[in-house]
Backbone as a printed PyTorch tensor [residue, N CA C, xyz], in Angstrom:
tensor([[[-43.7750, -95.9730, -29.2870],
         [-44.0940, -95.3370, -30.5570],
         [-42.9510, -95.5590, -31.5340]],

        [[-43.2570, -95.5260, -33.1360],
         [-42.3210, -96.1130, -33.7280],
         [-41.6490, -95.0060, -34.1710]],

        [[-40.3960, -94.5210, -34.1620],
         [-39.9640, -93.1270, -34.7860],
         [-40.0240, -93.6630, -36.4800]],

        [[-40.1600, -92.3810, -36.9940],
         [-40.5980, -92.0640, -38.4560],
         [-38.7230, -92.4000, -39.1950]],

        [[-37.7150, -91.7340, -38.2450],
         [-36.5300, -92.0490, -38.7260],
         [-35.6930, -92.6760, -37.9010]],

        [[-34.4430, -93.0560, -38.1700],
         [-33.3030, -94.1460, -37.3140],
         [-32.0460, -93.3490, -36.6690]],

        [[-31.8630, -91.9400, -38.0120],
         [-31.0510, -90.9660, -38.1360],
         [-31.8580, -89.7660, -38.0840]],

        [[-30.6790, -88.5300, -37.2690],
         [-30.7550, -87.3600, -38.0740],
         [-29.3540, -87.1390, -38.5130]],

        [[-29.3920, -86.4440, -40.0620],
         [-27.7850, -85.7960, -40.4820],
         [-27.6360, -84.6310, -40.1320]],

        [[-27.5850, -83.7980, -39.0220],
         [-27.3300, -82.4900, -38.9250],
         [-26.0580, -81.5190, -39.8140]],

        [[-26.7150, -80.3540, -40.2500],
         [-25.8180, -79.4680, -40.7640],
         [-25.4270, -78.5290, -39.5200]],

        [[-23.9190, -78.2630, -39.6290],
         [-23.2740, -77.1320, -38.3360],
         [-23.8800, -75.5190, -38.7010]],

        [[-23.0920, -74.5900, -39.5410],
         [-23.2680, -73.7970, -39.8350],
         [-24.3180, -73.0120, -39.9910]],

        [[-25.3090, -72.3770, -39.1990],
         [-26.6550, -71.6400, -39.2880],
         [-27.8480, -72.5770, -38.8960]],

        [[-27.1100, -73.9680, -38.7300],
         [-28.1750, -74.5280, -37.9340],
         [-28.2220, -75.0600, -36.7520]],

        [[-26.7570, -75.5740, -36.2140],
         [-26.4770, -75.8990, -35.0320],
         [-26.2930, -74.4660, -33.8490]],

        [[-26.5700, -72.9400, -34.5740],
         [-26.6340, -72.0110, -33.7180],
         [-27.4050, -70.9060, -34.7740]],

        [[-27.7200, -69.5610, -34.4910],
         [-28.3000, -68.6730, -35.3090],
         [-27.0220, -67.7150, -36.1310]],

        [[-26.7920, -68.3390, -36.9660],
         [-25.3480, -67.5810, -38.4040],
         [-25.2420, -65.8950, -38.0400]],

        [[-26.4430, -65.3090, -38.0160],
         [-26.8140, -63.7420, -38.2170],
         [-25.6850, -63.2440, -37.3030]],

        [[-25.9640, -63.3440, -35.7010],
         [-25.4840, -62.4200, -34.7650],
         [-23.9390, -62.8850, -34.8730]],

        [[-23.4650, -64.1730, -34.9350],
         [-22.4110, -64.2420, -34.7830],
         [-21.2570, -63.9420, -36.0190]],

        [[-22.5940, -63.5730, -37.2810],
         [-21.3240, -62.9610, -38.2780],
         [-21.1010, -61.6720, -38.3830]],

        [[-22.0760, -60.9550, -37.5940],
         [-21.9690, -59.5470, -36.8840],
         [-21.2330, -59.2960, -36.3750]],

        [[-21.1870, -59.7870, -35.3440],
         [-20.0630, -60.2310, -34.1680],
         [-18.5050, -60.1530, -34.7640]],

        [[-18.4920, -61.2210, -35.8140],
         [-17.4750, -61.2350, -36.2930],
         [-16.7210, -60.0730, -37.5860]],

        [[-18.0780, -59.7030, -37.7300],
         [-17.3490, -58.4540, -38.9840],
         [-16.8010, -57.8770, -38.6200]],

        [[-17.7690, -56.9050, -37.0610],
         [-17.0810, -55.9490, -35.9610],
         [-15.3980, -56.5830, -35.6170]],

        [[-15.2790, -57.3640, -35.6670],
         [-14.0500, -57.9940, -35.4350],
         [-12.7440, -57.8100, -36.6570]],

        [[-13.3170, -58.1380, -37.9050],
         [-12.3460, -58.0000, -39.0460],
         [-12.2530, -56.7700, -39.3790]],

        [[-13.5660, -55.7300, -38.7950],
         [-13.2560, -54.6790, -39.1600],
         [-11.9070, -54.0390, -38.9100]],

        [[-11.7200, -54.1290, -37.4160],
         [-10.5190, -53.6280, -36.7460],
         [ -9.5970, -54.4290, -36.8930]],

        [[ -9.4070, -55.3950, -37.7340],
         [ -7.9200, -55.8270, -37.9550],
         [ -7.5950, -55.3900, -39.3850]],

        [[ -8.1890, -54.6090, -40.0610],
         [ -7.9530, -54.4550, -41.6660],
         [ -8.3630, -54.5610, -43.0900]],

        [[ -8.1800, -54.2420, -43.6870],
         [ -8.7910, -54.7490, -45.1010],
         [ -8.4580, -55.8250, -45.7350]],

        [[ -6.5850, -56.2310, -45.3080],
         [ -6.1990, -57.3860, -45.8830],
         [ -7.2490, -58.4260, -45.7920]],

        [[ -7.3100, -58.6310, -44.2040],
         [ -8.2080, -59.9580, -43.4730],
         [ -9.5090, -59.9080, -44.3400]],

        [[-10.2570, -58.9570, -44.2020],
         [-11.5820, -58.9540, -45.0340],
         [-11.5680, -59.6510, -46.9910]],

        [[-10.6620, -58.9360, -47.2890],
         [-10.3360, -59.6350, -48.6940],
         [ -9.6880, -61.0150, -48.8630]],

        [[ -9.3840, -61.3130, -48.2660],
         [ -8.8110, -63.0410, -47.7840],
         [-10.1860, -63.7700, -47.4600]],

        [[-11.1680, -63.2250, -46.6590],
         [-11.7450, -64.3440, -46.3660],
         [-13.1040, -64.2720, -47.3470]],

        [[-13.0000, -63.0310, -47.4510],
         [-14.5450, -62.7720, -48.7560],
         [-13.9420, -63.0880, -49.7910]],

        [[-12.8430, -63.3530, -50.3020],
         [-12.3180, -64.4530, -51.3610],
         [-12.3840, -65.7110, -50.9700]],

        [[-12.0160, -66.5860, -49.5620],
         [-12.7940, -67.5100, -49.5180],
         [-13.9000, -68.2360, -49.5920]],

        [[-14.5680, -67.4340, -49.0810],
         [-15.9410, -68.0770, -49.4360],
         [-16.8190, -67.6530, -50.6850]],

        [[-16.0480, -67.0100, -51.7080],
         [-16.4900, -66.7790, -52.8920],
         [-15.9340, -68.1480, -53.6730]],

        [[-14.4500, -68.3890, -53.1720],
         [-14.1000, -69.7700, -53.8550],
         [-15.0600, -70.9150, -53.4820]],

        [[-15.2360, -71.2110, -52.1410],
         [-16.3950, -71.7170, -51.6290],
         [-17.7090, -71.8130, -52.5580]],

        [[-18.5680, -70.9670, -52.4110],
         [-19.7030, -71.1030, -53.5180],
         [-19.1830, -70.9150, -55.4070]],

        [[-17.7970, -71.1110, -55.5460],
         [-17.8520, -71.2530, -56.9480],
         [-17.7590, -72.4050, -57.1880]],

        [[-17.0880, -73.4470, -56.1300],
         [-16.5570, -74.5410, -56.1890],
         [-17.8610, -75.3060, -56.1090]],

        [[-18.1720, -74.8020, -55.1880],
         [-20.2110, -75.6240, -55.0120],
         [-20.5700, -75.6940, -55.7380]],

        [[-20.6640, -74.9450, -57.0680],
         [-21.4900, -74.4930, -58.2440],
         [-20.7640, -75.5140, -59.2580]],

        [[-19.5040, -75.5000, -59.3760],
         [-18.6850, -75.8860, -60.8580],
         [-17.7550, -77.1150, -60.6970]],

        [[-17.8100, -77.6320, -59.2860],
         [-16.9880, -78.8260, -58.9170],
         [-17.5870, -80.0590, -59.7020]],

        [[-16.2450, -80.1970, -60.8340],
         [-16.7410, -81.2630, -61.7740],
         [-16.0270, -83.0000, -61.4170]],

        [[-15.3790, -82.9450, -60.5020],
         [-14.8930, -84.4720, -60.0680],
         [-14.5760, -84.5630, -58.7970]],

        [[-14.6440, -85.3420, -58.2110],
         [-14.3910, -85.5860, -56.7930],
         [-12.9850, -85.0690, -56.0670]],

        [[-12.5690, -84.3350, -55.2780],
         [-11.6060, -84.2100, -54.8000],
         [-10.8470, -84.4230, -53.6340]],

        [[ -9.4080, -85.0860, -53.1280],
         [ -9.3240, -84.8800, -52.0920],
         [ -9.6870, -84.3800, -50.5130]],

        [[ -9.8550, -83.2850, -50.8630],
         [-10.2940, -82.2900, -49.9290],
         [-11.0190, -81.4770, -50.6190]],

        [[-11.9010, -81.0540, -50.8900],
         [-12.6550, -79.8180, -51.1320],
         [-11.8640, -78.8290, -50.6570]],

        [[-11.7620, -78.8760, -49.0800],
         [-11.7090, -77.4990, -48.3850],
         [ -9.6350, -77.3890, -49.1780]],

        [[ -9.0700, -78.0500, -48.8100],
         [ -7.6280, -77.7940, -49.5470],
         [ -7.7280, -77.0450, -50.8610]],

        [[ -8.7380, -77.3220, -51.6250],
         [ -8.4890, -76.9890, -52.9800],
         [ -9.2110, -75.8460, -52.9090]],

        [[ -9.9630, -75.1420, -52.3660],
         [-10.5640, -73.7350, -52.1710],
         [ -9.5990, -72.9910, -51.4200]],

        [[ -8.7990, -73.5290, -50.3720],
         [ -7.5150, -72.5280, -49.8960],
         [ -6.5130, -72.7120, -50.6970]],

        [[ -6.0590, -73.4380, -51.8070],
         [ -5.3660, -73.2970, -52.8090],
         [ -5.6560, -72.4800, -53.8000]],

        [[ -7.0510, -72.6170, -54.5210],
         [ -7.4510, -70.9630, -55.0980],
         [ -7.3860, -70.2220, -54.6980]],

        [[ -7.5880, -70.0360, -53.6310],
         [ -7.7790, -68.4750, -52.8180],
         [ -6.3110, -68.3320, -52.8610]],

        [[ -5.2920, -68.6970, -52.4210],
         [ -4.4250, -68.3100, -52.3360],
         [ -3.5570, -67.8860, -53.9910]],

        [[ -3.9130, -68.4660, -54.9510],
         [ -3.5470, -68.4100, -56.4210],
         [ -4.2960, -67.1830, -56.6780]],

        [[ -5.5030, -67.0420, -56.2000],
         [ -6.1500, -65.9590, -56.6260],
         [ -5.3730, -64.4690, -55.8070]],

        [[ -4.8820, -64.6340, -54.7510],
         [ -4.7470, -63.3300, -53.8910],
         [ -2.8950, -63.2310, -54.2980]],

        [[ -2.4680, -64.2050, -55.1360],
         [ -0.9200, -64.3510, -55.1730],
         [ -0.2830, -64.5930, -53.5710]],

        [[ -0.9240, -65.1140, -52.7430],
         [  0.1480, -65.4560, -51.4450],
         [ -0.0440, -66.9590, -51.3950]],

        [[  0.9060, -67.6920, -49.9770],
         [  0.5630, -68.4630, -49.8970],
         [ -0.1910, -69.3530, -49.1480]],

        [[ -0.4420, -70.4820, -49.6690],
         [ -1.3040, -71.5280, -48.9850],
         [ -1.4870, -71.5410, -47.2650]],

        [[ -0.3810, -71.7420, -47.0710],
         [ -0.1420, -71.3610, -45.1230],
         [ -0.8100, -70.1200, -44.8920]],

        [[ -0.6430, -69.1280, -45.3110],
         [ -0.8930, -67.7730, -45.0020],
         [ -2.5060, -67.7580, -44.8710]],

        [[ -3.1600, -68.4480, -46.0060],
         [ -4.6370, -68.4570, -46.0420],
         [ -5.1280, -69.4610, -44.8480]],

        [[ -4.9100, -70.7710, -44.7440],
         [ -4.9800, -71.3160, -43.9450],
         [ -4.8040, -70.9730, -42.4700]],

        [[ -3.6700, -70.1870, -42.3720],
         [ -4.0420, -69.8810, -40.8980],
         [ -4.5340, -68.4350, -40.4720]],

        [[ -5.0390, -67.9230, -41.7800],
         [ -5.8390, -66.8280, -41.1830],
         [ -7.3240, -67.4710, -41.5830]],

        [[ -8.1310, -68.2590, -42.5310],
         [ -9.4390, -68.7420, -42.3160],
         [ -9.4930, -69.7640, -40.8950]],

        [[ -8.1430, -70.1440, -40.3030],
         [ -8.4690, -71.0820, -39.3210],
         [ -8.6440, -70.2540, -38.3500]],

        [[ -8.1950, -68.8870, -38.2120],
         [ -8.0570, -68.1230, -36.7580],
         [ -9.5520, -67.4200, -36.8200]],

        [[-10.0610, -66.6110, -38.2760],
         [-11.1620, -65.7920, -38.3610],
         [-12.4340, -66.6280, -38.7450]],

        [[-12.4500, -67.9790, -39.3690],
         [-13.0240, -68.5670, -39.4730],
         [-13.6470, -69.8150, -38.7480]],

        [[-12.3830, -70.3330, -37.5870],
         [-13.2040, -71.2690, -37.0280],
         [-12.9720, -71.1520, -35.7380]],

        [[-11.7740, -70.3050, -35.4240],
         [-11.3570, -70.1410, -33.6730],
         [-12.1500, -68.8850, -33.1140]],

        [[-11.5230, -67.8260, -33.5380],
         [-12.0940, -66.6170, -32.9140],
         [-13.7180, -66.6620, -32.9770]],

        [[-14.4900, -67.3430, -34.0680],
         [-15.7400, -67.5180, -33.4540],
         [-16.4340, -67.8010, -32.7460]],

        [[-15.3510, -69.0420, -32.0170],
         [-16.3360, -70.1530, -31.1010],
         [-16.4790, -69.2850, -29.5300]],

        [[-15.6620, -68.2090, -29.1070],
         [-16.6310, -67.1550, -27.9520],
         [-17.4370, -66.9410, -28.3370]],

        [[-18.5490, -67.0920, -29.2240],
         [-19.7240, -66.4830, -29.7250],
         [-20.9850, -67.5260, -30.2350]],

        [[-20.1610, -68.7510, -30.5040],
         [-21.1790, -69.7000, -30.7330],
         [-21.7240, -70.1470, -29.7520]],

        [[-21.2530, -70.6340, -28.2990],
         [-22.2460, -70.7950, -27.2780],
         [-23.7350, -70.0690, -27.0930]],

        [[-23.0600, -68.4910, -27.1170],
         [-24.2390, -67.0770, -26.6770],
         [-25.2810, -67.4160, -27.5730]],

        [[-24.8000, -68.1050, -28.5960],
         [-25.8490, -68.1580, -30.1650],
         [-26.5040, -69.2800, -30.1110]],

        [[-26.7180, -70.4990, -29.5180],
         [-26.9910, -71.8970, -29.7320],
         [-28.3570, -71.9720, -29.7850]],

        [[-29.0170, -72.7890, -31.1730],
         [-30.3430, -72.9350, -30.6680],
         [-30.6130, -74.0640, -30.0450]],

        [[-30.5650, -73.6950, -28.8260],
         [-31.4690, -74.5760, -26.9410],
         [-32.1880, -75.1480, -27.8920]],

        [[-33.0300, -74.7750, -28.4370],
         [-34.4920, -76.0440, -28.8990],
         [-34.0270, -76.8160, -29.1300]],

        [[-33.4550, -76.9960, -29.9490],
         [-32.9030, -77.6970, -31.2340],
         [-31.9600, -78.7170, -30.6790]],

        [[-31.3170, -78.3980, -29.7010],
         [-30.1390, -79.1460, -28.9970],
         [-30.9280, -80.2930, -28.3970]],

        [[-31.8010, -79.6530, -27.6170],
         [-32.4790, -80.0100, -26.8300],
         [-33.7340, -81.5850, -27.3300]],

        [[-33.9210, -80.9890, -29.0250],
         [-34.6720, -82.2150, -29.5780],
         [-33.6180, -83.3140, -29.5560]],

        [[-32.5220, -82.7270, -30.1120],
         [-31.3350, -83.5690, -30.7100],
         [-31.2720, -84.4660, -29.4690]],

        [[-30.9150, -84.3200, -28.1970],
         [-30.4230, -84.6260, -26.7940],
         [-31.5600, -85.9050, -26.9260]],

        [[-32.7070, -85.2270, -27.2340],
         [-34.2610, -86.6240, -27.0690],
         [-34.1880, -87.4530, -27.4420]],

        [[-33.8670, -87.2410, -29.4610],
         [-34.0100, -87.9560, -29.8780],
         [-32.8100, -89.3150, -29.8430]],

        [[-31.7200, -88.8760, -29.2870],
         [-30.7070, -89.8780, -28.9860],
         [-31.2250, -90.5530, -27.6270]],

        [[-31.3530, -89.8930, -26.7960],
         [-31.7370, -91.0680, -26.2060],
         [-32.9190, -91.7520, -25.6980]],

        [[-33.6390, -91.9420, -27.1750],
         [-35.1860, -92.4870, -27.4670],
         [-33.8580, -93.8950, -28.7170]],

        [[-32.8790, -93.5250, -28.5150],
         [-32.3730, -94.5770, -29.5900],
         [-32.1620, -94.1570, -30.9870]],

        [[-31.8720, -93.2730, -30.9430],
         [-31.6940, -92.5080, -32.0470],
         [-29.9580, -91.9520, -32.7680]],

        [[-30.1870, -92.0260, -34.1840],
         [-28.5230, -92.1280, -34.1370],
         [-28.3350, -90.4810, -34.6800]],

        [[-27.2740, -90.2530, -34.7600],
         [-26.9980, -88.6180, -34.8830],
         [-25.8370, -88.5610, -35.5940]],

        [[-25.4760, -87.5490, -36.9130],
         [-24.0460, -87.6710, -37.8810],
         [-24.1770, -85.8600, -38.0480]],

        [[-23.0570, -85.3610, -37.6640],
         [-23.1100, -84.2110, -38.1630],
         [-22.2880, -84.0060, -39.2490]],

        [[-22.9370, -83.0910, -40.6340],
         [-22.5210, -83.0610, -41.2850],
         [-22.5480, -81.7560, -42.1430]],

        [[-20.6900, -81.2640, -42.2290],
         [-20.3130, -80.0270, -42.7190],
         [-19.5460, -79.9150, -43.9610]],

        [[-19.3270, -78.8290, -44.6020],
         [-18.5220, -78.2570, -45.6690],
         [-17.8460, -77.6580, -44.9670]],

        [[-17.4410, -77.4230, -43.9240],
         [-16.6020, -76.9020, -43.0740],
         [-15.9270, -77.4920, -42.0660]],

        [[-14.7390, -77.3400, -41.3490],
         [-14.0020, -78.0360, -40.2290],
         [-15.0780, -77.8880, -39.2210]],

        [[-15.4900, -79.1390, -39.0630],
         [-16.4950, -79.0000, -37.7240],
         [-16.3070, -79.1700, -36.3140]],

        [[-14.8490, -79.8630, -35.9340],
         [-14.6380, -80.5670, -34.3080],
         [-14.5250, -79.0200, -33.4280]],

        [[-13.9330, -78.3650, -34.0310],
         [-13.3420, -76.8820, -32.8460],
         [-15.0400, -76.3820, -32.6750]],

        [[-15.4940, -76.0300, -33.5580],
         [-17.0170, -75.2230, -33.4070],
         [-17.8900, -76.8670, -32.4470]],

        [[-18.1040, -77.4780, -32.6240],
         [-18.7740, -78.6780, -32.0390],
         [-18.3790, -78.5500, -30.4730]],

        [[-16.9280, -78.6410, -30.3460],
         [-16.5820, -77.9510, -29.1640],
         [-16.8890, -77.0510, -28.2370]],

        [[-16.6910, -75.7460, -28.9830],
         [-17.3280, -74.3880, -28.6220],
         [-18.5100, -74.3890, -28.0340]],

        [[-19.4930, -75.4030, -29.0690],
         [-20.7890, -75.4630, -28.9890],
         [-21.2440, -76.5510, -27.6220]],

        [[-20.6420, -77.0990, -27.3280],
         [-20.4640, -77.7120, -26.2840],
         [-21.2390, -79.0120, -26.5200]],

        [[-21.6800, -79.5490, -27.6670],
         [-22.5640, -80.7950, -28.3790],
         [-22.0960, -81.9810, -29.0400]],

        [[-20.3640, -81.6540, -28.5860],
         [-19.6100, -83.1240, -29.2440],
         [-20.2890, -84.0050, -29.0760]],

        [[-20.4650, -84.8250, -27.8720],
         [-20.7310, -85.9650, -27.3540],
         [-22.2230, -86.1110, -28.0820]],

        [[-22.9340, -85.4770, -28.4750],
         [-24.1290, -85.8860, -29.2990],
         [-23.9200, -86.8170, -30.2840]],

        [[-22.8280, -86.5420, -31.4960],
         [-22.7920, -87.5920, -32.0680],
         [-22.0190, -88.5850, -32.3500]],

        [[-22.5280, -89.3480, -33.2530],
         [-21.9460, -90.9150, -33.0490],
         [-20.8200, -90.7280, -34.7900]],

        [[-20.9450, -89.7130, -35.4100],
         [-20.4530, -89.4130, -36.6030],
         [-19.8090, -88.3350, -36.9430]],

        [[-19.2830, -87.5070, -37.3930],
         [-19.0410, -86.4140, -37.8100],
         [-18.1950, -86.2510, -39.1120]],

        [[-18.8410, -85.5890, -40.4350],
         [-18.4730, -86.2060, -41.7910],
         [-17.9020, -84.4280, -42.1280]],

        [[-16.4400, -84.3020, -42.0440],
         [-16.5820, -82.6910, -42.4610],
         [-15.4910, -82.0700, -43.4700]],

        [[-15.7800, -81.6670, -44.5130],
         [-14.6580, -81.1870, -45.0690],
         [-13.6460, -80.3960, -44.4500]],

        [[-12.2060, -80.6040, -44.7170],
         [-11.1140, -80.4320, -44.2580],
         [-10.8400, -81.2400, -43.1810]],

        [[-11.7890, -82.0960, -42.4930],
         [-10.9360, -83.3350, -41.7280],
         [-10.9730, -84.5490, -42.2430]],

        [[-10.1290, -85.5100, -41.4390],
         [ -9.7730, -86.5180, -42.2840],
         [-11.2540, -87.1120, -41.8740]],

        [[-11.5490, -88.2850, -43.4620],
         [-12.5120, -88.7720, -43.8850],
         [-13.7820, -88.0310, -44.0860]],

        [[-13.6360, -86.3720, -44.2340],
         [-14.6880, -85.4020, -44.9140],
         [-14.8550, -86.0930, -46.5490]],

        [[-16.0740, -85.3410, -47.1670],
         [-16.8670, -85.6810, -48.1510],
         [-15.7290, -85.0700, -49.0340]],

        [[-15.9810, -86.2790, -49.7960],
         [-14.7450, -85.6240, -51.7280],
         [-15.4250, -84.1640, -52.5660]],

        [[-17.0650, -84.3420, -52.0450],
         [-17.5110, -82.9470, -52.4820],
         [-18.0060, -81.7360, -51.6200]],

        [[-18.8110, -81.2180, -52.1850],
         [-19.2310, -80.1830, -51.1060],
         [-21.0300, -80.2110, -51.5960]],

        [[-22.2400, -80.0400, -50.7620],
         [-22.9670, -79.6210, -50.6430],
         [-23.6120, -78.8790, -52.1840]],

        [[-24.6490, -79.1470, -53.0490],
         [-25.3180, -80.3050, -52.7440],
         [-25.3130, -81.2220, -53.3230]],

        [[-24.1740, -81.6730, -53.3110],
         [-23.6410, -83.1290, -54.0100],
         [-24.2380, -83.9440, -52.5380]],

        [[-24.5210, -84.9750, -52.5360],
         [-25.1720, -85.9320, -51.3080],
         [-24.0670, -86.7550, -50.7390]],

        [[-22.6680, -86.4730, -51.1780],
         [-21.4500, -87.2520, -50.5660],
         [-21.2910, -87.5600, -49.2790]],

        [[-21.5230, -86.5270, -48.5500],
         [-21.2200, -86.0640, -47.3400],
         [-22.4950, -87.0030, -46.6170]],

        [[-23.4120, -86.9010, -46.8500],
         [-24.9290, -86.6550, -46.0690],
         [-25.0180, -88.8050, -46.7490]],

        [[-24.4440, -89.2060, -47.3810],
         [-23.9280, -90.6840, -47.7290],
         [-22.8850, -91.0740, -47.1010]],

        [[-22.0780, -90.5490, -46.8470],
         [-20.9140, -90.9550, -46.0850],
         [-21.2590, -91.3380, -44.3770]],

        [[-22.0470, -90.2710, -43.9640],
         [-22.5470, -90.4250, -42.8310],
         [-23.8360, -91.7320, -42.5030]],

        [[-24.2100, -91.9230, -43.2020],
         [-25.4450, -92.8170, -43.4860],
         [-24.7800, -94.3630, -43.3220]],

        [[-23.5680, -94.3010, -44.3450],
         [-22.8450, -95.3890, -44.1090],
         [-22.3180, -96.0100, -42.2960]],

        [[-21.9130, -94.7630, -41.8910],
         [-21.0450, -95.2680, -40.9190],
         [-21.8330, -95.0280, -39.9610]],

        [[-23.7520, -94.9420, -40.0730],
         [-24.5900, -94.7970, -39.1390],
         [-25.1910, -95.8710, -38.9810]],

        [[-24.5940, -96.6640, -40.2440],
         [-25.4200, -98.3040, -40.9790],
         [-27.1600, -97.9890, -40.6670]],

        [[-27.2250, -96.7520, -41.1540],
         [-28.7410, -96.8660, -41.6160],
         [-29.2130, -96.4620, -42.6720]],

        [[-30.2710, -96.8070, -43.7130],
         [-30.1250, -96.5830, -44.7950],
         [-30.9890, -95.1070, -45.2180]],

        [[-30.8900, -94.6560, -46.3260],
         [-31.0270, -93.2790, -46.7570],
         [-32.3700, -92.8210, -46.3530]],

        [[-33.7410, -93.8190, -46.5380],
         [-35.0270, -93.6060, -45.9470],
         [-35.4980, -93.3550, -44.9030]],

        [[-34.4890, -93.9890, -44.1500],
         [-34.2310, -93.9130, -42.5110],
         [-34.0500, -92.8390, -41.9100]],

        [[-33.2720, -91.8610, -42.9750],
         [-32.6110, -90.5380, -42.5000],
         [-33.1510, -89.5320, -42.7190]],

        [[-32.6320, -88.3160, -41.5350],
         [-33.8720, -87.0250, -42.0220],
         [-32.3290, -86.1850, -41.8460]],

        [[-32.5520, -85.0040, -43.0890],
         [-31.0110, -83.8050, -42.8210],
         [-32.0940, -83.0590, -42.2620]],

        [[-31.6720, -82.4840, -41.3700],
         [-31.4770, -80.8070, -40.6390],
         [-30.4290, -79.8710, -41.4590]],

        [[-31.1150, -78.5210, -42.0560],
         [-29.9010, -77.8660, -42.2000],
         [-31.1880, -76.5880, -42.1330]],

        [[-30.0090, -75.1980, -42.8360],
         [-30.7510, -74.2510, -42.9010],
         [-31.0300, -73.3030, -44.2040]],

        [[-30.1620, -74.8310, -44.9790],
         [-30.0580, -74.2890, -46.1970],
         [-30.7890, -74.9760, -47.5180]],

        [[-32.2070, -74.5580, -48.3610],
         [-32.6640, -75.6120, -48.9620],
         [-31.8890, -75.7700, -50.2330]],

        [[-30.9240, -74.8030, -50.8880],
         [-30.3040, -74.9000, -52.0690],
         [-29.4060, -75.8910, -51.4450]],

        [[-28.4140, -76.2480, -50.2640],
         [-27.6330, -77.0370, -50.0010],
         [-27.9840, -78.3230, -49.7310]],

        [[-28.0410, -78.4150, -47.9270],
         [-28.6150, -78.8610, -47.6430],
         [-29.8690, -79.8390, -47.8490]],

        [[-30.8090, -79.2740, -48.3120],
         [-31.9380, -79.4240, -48.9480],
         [-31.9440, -80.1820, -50.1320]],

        [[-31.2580, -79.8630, -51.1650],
         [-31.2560, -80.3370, -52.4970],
         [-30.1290, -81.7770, -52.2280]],

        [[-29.1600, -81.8690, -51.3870],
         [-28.5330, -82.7250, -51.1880],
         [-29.1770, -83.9740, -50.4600]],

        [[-30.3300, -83.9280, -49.5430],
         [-30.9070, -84.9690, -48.8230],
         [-31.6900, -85.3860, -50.2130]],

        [[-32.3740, -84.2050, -51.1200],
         [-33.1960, -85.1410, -52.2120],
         [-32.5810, -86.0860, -52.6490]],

        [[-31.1720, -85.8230, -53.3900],
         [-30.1430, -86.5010, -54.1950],
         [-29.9200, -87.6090, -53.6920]],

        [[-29.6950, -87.5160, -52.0490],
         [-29.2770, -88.8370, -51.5740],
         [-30.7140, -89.7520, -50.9000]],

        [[-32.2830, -89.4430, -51.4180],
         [-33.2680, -90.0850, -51.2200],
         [-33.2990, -89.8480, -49.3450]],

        [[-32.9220, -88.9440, -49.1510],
         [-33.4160, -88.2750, -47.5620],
         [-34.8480, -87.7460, -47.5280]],

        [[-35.4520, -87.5370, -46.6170],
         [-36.1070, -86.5490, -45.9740],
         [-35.2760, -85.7480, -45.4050]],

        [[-36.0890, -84.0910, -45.7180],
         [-35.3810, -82.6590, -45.1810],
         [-36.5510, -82.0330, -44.2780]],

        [[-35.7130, -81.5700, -43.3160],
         [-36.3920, -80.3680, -42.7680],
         [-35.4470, -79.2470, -42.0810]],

        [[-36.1010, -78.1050, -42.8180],
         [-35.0150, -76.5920, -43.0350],
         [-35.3540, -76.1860, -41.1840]],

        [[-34.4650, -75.6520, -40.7160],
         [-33.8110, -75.0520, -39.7140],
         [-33.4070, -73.8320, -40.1170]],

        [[-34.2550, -72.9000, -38.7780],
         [-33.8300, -71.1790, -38.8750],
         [-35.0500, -70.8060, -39.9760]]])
């Protein structure tokens, strides 16, 4: 049978596991360390979706230049933000992303690779530690993520990212289907880059 695509671009965040329980999980967690922690990181990801919204030229890093606001915004510094979004944001979660994984979903992914199928995951976020956690490295043949080296100059739903991966999948944009769980992101970004989408969660 002929598959319909060559690629999938997977999104991490709310689609490679269910977002809900494990940000539960995690509030219960910031609760008991303080208010500082809570205002640090709900200023991050407010820089996060402003930057999504108003990012007018390509940048280095995305993710650098949102822990550089945040940190301009809270008056501390850069280190300080950085290694508390790296501890509350991408470490202390991953006990929780296993419990959370959606099996289906893994499970198509697992098929469709080896029916010959190519696989790029692709984040606005540091993706190798959670990929880890998640125990689904070896799935792909790509991984395109802001804040590691050779992540997208933009963020979501600019189609940088979800192009970048396409490239180094050497298959072309028609070929490709995004997975995510997000249609303002996600979603609007596979249009841009002449993808097929289908929403997850």
């Amino acid at each position: 049978m002929t598959r319909e695509h060559d690629a999938w671009l997977v999104d991490l965040d709310g689609t490679l596991y269910a977002a809900r329980p494990v940000k539960l999980a995690m509030l219960a967690e910031v609760a008991l360390s303080g208010l500082a922690v809570a205002g640090l990181l709900r200023r991050f990801r407010s820089e996060h979706e402003r930057l999504r919204q108003t990012q007018a030229e390509p940048a280095a890093s995305p993710y650098q230049l949102q822990l550089e606001r945040t940190a301009q915004a809270l008056g501390v510094a850069v280190p300080l933000v950085e290694s508390q979004v790296r501890e509350w944001m991408i470490e202390r979660p991953g006990k929780w992303l296993h419990l959370f994984r959606r099996q289906t979903l893994l499970a198509e992914l697992e098929e469709f690779r080896m029916d010959g199928g190519r696989l790029a995951l692709v984040s606005d976020y540091p993706a190798l530690g959670k990929l880890q956690a998640l125990g689904c490295a070896h799935l792909f043949d790509a991984v395109v993520a802001n804040g590691e080296a050779g992540g997208p100059r933009w963020l979501k739903p600019h189609p940088d990212g979800f192009s970048i991966a396409c490239q180094r999948l050497a298959v072309s944009p028609e070929r490709c289907l995004v997975l995510g769980d997000r249609a303002d992101a996600d979603g609007e970004a596979a249009r841009r880059a002449g993808m097929a989408f289908r929403r997850i969660g």
